[in-house]
Phi, psi and omega in degrees: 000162192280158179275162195290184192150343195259192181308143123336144186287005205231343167279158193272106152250193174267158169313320184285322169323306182282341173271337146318302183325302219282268186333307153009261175282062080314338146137018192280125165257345205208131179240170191240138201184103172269150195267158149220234187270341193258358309173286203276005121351314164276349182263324166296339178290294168350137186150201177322132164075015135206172183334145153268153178264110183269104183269151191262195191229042187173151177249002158296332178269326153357310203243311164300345172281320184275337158280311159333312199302289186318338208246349172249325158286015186034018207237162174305119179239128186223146195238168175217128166252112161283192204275176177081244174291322162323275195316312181260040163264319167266048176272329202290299197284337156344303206273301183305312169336297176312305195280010168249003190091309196352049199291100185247173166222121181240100144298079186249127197266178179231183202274170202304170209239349165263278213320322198269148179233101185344119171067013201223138193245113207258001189082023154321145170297138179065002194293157160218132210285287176231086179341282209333299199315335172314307190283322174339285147359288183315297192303116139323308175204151187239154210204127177225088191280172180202008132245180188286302188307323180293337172285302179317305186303305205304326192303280171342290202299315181314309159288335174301287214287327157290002191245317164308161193248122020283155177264177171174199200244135165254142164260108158207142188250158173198149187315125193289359142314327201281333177308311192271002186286128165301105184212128212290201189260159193223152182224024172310329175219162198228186171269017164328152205265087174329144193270181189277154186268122125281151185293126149321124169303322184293320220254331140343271180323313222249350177281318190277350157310304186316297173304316231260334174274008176243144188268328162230137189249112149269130186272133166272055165330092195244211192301329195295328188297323189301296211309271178001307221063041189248001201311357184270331173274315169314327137325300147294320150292013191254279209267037177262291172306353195047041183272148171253152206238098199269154177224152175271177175314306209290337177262031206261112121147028183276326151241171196260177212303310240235011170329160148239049154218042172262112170307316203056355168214146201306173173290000205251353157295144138018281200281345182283329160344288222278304201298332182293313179298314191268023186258163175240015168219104156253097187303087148274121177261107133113027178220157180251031214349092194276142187314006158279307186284353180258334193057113182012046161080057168253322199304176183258134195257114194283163195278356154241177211227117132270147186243136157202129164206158168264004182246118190298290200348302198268007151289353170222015217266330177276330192213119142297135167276147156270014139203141187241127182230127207261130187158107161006105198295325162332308200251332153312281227298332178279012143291320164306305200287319167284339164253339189276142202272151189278174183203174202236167206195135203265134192254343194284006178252356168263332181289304188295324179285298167315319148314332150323296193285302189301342171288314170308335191269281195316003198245325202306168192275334192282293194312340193275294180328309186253023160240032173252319173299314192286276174327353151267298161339291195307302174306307193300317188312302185324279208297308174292330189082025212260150178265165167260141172226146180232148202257181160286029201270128171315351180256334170293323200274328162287325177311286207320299195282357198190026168265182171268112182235137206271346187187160210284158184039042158255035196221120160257139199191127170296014217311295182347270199263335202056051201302114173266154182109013210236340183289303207291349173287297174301325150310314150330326178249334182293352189285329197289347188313318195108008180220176185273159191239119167272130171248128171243127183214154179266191181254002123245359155297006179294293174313266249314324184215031156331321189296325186283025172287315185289339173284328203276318182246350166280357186227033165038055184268135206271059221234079151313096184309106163283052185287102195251106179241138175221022164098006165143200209282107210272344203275317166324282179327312202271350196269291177316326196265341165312283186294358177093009200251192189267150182272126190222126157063050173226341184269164196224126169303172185197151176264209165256121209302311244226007171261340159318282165322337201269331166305330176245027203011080188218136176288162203213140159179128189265171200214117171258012162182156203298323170275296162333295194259044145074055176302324190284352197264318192268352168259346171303309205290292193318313157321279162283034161327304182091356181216190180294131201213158150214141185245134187253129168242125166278112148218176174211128195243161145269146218263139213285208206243348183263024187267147152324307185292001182217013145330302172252062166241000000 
């Protein structure tokens, strides 16, 4: 945040001024935002004592930006939109946000408040009969305030609410008048913690029976575990039972690589399948199992189910469980750990399986290519400390399901909507985390938000750019060659990557193969650039077992 210096909180300001305040104490330093006529209110209020404003060249990326932010800091991510188009331009990263948890706030206004007329659409600039209603379908909650004081609380209500658990993005908009509007001091939000759900002691109780009567226990890990901060009771409870522990994407670095009851590779290879099937208990924590990580309610499933969740919906809406425990994964998993008795348990048939399974991917015609690639990554990644944000891409797909991720929200990955378009925009707030960032993108979701190139070298941002080019939609072409057909609207023209970047001054340098021409060496040197670099990888993979089309291979 700008350093204070600006109005008091006990003084009469203007609403956009106070609403930046507000965002503030929440804890938001960096907001993400285009300005336009309806708007700019928030950039003359800016300054000393609230967020800075990163502005972007698209407003979709607004919100993809505010997600990123949000999903490598655990923290609140926040955008600004005018109105109309402004507003619906970002429904896509909107969207993506909902189906991932994300607690963003898309602060968007609507046209002036003398203008507007109940029910009636007069052709105002940017009018719609009801922008909100877009977001409805999406929103944890949609908030349309229509004064000033009804703007500070929705603002307050908004951070509250996108921050509770389960978290997810709130929408609200107000009459660009209502900005220039006066309003008095508000003590509507503090930094306060939303509290933790606790578990009901019965359900407590009927988990750990479940457990204690199962001769193998596998633990299910999703996103909920990251949001919680629980990976130290996941861990402790992993190794008291000598349970092994499959994770889904959204949990990926929730224990580190070399744990030794972290399975390390999705469920959807063979053999963790198979090692997953043959257990008689599955403890999920923090997941909704949703049809990517399960491929679609296929997997083989041991016969009995514990649910831990903080969401009732999502403890049964995919699986009944025969025990559901409604609760915080934190205060569940330490509840697990203090009554259930350790028990003792050979770790050497999960070290033979992962050595099993990784030889095998490495011999594979698919698998050797694009773990030769997750290994030159991993290592530049390593070495940097860097977080990754990932596209909807084949290269993305592999990172997401099979890279080494050293720690929790140091992995961004759309899985949630399956936005393709989402690294290089979501870098942008990821950037803001402190640490450097690889954006892995194909050379087309790379177009999708080409234009943040520019955000990127006007805000010296520490953001490496990847470009995994393999001639157009490399993930489509293969969907097409399954199915026999002819490739129609996947090869792509593409322009030269890296006289782009040099278009935007940002050094550039393509790489035509992964190992020769020392790809781990040139993205560490770029990662600790301290500024914006993009590296062109000419490759082409074939897409891993966690893609749909190769589910049943």
């Amino acid at each position: 945040m700008n350093d204070a210096g600006g109005p008091g909180e006990d003084q009469v300001t203007t609403v956009a001024r106070a609403l930046l305040e507000m965002l503030g104490r929440a804890g938001v330093e960096t907001v993400h935002g285009l300005p336009g006529v309806h708007n700019l209110a928030f950039w003359r209020e800016a300054g000393p004592g609230t967020p800075r404003i990163v502005v972007v060249r698209h407003e979709q990326t607004a919100v993809y930006a505010a997600d990123g932010l949000a999903r490598v800091t655990g923290g609140l991510g926040a955008a600004l939109t005018t109105t109309g188009p402004g507003a619906a331009n970002a429904l896509a990263a909107f969207g993506e946000a909902a189906a991932s948890r994300s607690p963003v706030v898309l602060l968007a206004t609507e046209i002036p408040s003398g203008l507007a007329r109940p029910g009636v659409v007069r052709g105002v600039l940017h009018e719609s009969r009801d922008q909100a209603a877009m977001f409805e379908p999406l929103a944890k909650a949609v908030l349309r305030p229509r004064t000033p004081e009804e703007a500070v609380r929705a603002v307050a209500s908004a951070a509250r609410t996108a921050m509770t658990s389960p978290r997810g993005p709130v929408y609200l908009d107000i009459p660009a008048d209502v900005l220039d509007a006066e309003v008095g001091p508000s003590d509507e939000l503090g930094r306060g913690v939303p509290a933790r759900i606790a578990p009901a002691t019965e359900a407590i109780e009927r988990a750990v029976r479940a457990i204690e009567s199962a001769s193998r226990t596998v633990i299910w890990a999703g996103g909920g575990v990251v949001e919680s901060d629980a990976g130290a009771e996941l861990a402790a409870l992993a190794e008291c039972l000598g349970a092994p522990v499959v994770t889904t994407f959204a949990a990926r670095g929730v224990l580190p690589p070399e744990h030794p009851w972290l399975v390390g590779l999705p469920p959807h290879e063979p053999e963790v399948a198979a090692y997953l099937g043959s257990a008689d208990l599955l403890l999920v924590v923090g997941s909704q199992l949703d049809g990517a990580s399960t491929r679609n309610w296929t997997m083989p499933r041991p016969p009995a189910l514990v649910a831990v969740n903080v969401s009732e919906t999502d403890l049964a809406k995919s699986y009944q469980p025969d025990v559901a425990v409604l609760g915080d994964a934190k205060l569940v998993l330490g509840e697990l750990v203090a009554r259930v008795g350790p028990r003792g348990s050979d770790v050497r048939a999960l070290a033979e399986l992962r050595e099993r399974t990784w030889d095998r991917l490495r011999a594979d015609e698919a698998g050797g290519p694009a773990l030769a690639f997750l290994d030159a990554l991993g290592a530049a990644v390593s070495s940097a400390g860097a977080t990754v944000v990932v596209d909807m891409a084949i290269p993305g797909y592999w990172y997401g399901g099979y890279a080494r991720v050293e720690r929790p929200r140091g992995l961004a990955y759309p899985i949630g909507w399956g936005t393709l378009g989402f690294a290089l925009p979501a870098s942008v707030g990821a950037a803001a985390g402190g640490r450097p960032v690889l954006a892995v993108c194909g050379d087309g979701g790379f177009m999708f938000a080409v234009g943040e190139l520019a955000v990127l070298r006007q805000e010296s941002l520490p953001v490496t750019v990847l470009v995994v080019d393999d001639g157009g939609y490399g993930m489509l072409r293969y969907d097409q060659d399954r199915a026999g057909d002819e490739h129609r609207g996947v090869d792509l023209f593409r322009p030269d990557f890296a006289a782009l970047a040099a278009a935007f001054e940002i050094p550039a340098v393509v790489v035509g193969d992964v190992e020769g021409d020392g790809l781990a060496d040139l993205l560490r040197e770029a990662l600790e650039s301290g500024g914006p670099r993009m590296v062109v990888l000419e490759l082409a993979l074939t897409p891993p077992r966690t893609t749909s089309p190769r589910w049943r291979d």
